[in-house]
C-alpha positions in Angstrom: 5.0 -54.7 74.8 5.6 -54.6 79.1 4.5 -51.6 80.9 7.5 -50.7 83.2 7.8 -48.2 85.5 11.1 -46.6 86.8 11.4 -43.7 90.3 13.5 -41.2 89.1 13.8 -38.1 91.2 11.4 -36.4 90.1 8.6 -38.4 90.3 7.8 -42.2 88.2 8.0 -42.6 84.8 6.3 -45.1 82.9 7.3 -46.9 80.1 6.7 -49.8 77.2 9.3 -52.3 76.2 9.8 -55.2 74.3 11.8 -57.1 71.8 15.2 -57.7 71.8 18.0 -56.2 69.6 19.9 -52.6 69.1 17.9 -50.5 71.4 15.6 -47.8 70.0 14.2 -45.1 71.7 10.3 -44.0 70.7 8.9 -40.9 71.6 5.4 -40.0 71.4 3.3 -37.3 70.1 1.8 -34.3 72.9 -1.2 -35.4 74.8 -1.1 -39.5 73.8 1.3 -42.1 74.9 3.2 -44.5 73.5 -0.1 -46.6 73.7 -1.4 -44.7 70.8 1.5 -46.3 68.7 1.0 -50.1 69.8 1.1 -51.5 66.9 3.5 -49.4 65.0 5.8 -50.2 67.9 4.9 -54.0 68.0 6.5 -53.8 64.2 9.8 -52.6 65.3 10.0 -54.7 68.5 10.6 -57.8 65.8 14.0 -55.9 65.1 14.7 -54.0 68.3 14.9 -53.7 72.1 11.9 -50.9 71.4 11.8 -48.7 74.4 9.1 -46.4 74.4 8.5 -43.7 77.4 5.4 -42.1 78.5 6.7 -38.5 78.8 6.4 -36.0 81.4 2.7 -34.8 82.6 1.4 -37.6 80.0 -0.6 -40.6 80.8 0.2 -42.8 84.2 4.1 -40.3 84.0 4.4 -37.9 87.2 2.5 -34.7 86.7 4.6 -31.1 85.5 4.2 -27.5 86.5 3.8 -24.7 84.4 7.5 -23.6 85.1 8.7 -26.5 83.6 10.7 -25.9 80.2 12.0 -28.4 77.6 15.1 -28.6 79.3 13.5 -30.4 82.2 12.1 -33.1 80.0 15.5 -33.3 78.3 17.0 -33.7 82.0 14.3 -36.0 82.8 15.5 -38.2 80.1 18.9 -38.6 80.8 18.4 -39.3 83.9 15.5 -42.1 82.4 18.2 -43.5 80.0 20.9 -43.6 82.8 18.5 -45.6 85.3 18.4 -48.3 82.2 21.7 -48.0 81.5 21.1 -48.1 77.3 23.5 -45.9 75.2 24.3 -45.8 71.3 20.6 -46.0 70.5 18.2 -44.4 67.3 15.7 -42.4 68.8 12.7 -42.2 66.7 10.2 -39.1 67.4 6.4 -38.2 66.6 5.1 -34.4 66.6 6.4 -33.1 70.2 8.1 -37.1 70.7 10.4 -35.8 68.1 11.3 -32.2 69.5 12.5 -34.0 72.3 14.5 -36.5 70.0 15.7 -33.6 68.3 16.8 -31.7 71.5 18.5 -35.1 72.9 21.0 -35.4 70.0 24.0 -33.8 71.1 23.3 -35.1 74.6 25.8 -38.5 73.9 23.8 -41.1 73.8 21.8 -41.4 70.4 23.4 -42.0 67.2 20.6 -41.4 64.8 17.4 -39.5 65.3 14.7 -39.7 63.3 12.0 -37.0 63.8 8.3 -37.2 62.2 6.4 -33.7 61.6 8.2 -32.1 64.8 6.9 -28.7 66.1 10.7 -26.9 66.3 10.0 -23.5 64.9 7.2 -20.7 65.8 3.9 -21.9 64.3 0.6 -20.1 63.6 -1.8 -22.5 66.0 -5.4 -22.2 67.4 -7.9 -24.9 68.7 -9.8 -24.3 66.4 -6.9 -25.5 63.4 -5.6 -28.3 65.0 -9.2 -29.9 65.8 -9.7 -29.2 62.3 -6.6 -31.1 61.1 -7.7 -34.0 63.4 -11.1 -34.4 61.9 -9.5 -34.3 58.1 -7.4 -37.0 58.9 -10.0 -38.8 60.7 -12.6 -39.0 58.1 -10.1 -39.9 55.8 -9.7 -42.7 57.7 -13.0 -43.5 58.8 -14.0 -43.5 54.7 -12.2 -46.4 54.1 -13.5 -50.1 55.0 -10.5 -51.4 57.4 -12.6 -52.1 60.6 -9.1 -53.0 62.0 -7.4 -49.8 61.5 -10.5 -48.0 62.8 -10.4 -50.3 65.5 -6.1 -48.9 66.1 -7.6 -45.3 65.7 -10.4 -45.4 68.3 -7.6 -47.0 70.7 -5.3 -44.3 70.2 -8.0 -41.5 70.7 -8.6 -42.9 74.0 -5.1 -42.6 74.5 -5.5 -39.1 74.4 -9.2 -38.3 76.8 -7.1 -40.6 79.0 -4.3 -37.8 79.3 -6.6 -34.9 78.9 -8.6 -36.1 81.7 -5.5 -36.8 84.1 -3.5 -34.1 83.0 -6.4 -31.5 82.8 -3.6 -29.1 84.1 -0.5 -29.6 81.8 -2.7 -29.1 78.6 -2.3 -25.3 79.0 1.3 -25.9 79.0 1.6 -27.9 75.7 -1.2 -25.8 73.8 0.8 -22.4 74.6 4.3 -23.6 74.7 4.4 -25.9 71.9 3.4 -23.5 69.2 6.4 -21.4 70.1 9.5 -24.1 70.2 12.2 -22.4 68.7 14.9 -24.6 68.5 16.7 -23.5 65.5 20.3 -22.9 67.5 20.5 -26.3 68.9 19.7 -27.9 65.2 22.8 -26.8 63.8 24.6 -28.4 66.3 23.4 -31.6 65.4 26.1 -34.2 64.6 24.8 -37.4 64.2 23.2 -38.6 61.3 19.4 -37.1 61.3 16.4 -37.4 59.0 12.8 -35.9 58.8 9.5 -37.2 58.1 6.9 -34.7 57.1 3.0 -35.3 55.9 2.9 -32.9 52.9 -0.5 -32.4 54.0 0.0 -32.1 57.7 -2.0 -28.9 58.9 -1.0 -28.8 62.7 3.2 -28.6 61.8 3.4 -27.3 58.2 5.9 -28.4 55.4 7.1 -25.5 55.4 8.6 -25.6 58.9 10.3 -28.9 57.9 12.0 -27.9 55.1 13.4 -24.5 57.3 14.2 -27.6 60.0 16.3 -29.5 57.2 18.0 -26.6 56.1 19.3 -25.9 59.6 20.7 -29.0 60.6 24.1 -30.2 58.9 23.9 -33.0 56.7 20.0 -34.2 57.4 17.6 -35.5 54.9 13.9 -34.5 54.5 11.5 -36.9 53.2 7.6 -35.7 52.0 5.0 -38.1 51.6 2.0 -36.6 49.5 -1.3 -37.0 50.5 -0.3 -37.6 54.2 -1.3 -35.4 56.9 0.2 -35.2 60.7 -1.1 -38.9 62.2 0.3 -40.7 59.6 2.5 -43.3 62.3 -1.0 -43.6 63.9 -3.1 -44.0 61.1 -0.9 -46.2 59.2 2.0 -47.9 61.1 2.7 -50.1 58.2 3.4 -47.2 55.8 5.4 -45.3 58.3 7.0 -48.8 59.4 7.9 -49.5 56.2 9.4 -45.8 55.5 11.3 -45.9 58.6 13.5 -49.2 58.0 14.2 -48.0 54.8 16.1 -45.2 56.6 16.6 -46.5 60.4 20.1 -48.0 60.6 21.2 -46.6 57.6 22.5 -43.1 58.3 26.0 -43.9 60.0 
């Protein structure tokens, strides 16, 4: 995967790409970048022209104010996938990556989404939850003798001091917007083909609000792996890999 970078008006966006193929569009997760994902997106750039933006106030991306609104990423974004000129492309989303994917749609250009454990609905969230979420996950994973995937892990928590220490300001914005997306009108306006991806354990983004998301939008499907909790494209890439092909390309 290349490191790009593109001007837009607004200030410079960076990017990953690589492959060749169908284009697909990955979004990250709030506070990482798409760095965090490396190898899961090394997978699908054997398949695809993987394209895979650092948002918005994230990473080496141009810094946001606090006035800024999902709309202005969702602007920011047409205007990213107009300076590449890519169209009819899957977009595949993690946590907030897949708010935005959600959001993006109806906007013309995607013809599938895919959206893993997005925060879309008002959620019940404190500090002191989510870092409690984190550190379940990550002992799982730190209980188990794959130096290599610990090795992935450790990468993509350095992912995140990296944008917590450059974007000490925009974390207010994600910690008290995020937990009260409500995006429930512009679900059932989907109309392309769009399918969930939910860690039944996943105590940042409960089931719960997946199955209310499903409900809302027309014609998506909802799939809940057991035992997972919110990380799972982090922690495994080859599980969520494997789940996503068996969907990606499929929904038309």
């Amino acid at each position: 995967m290349e490191e790009k970078r593109v001007a837009l008006s607004v200030g410079e966006l960076v990017y990953l790409e690589g492959g060749k193929g169908e284009p697909l569009v990955f979004f990250h997760g709030a506070i990482a970048t798409p760095r965090a994902y490396l190898p899961f997106l090394t997978l699908f750039a054997k398949h695809y022209r993987v394209i895979a933006p650092t948002h918005p106030g994230h990473g080496d991306s141009f810094a946001i104010t606090n006035d800024w609104e999902l709309e202005d990423f969702i602007a920011t974004y047409q205007n990213f996938f107009a300076a590449l000129n890519v169209s009819k492309f899957a977009i595949v989303g993690h946590s907030f990556g897949g708010t935005l994917a959600l959001l993006l749609a109806n906007k013309g250009r995607a013809i599938q989404v895919i959206a893993m454990d997005p925060p879309g609905l008002p959620i019940t969230f404190t500090m002191h939850s989510f870092l409690r979420a984190k550190k379940k996950e990550l002992r799982a994973i730190l209980n188990r003798p794959d130096r290599k995937q610990i090795q992935e892990v450790i990468a993509a928590a350095q992912t995140l001091i990296y944008t917590a220490r450059r974007h000490s300001k925009e974390l207010s914005w994600f910690m008290t917007k995020g937990p009260n997306f409500n995006i429930a009108e512009d679900l059932a306006k989907i109309q392309i083909p769009t399918a969930y991806f939910w860690g039944e354990e996943d105590g940042i983004v409960p089931v719960s609000v997946g199955k209310t998301m499903h409900e809302l939008t027309p014609g998506s499907t909802l799939d809940i792996f057991p035992g997972r909790g919110h990380n799972y494209p982090v922690f495994d890439p080859e599980f969520t890999y494997r789940q996503l092909m068996s969907v990606i390309g499929k929904m038309h």
